[in-house]
C-alpha positions as CSV (number, residue, x, y, z in Angstrom):
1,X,-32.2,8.5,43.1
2,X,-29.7,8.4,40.2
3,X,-30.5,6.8,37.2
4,X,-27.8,6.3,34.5
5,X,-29.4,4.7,31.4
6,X,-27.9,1.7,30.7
7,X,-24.8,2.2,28.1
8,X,-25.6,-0.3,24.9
9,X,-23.0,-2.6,23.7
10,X,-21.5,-1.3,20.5
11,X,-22.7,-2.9,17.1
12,X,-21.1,-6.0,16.3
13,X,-18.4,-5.6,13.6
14,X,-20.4,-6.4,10.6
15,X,-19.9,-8.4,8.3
16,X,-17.3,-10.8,10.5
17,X,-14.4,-11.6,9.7
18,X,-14.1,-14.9,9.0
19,X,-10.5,-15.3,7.6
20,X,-10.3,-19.2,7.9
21,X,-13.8,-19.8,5.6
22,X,-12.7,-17.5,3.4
23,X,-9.4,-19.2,3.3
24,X,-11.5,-22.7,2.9
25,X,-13.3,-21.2,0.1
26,X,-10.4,-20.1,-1.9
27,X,-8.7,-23.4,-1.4
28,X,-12.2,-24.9,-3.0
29,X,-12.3,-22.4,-5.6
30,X,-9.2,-21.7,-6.8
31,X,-6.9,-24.9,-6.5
32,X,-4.1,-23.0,-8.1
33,X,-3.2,-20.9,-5.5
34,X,-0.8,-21.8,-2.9
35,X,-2.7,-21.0,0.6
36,X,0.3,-19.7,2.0
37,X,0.3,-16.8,-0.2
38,X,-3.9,-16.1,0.1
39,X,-3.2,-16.2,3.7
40,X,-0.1,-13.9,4.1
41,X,-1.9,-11.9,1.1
42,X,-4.9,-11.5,3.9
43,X,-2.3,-10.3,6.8
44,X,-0.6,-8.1,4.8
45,X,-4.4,-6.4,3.7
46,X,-5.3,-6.4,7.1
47,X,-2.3,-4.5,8.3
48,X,-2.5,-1.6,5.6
49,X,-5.8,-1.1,6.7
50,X,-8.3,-2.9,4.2
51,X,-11.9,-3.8,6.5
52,X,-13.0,-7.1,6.3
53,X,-15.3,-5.9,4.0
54,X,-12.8,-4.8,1.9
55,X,-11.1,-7.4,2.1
56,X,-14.3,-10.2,1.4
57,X,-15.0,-7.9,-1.4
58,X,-11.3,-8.0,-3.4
59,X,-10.9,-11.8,-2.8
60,X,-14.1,-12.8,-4.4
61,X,-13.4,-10.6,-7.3
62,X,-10.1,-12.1,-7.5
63,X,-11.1,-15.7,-7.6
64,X,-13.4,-14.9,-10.2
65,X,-10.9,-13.6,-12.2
66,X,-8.9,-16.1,-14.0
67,X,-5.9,-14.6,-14.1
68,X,-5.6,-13.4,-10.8
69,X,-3.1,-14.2,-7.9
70,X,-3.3,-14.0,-4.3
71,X,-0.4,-11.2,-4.8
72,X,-2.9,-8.8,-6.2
73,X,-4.8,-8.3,-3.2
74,X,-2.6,-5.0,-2.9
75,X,-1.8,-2.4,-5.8
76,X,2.5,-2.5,-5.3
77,X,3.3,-0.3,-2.8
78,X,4.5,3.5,-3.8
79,X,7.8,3.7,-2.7
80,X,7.5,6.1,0.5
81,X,10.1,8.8,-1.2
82,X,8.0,9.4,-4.2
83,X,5.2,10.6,-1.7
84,X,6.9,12.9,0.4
85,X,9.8,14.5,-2.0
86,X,8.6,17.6,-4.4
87,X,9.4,18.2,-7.6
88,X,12.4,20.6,-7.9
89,X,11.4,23.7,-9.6
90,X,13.1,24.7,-12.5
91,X,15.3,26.9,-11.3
92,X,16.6,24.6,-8.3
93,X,17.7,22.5,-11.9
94,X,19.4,25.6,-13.2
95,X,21.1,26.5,-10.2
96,X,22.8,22.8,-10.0
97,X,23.3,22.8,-13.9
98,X,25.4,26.0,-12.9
99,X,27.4,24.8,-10.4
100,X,28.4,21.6,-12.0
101,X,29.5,23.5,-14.9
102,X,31.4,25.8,-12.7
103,X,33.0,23.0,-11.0
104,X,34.5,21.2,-14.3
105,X,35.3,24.2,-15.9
106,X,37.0,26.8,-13.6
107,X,37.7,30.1,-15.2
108,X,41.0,31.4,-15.0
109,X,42.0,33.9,-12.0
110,X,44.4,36.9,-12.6
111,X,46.4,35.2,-9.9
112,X,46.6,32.1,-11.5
113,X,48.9,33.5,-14.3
């Protein structure tokens, strides 16, 4: 006889989201914001990886705030160039500083007489 244990469901993704409550509750607290913007504000969390957690989290403290908007859910985005581009090291600078120079002001030749 084989016996396999049974395999247990996995754990229910705690908290839950609930995106249309929370959206409810926003709308209840904070009157002033346009639910088009919480809502795409949500998406937009959702899709650069926030949890629902995360997310629950962020928009209370937002409507708490006063001066918040739906907007700051995210920190502005880094532009993706500043992540992946060094810093040029001094020399690299030199070595261009060189050439430019070199290129506007060519030194005579002996054939060039």
């Amino acid at each position: 006889m084989n016996h396999r244990p049974t395999p247990k469901p996995p754990p229910p993704n705690v908290p839950c989201p609930a995106s249309a409550e929370l959206l409810a509750l926003a709308a209840k607290a904070r009157p002033d914001w346009d639910p088009n913007a919480l809502r795409d504000s949500l998406a937009h969390a959702r899709c650069q990886g926030m949890t629902w957690g995360q997310v629950l989290a962020a928009v209370g403290r937002l409507m708490a705030d006063p001066n918040a908007e739906p907007e700051d859910l995210l920190p502005a985005a880094p532009e993706p160039w500043r992540q992946r581009r060094t810093a040029p090291v001094p020399e690299t600078a030199h070595r261009g500083a060189a050439a430019v120079r070199a290129a506007l002001h060519p030194h005579p030749t002996p054939t060039d007489n």
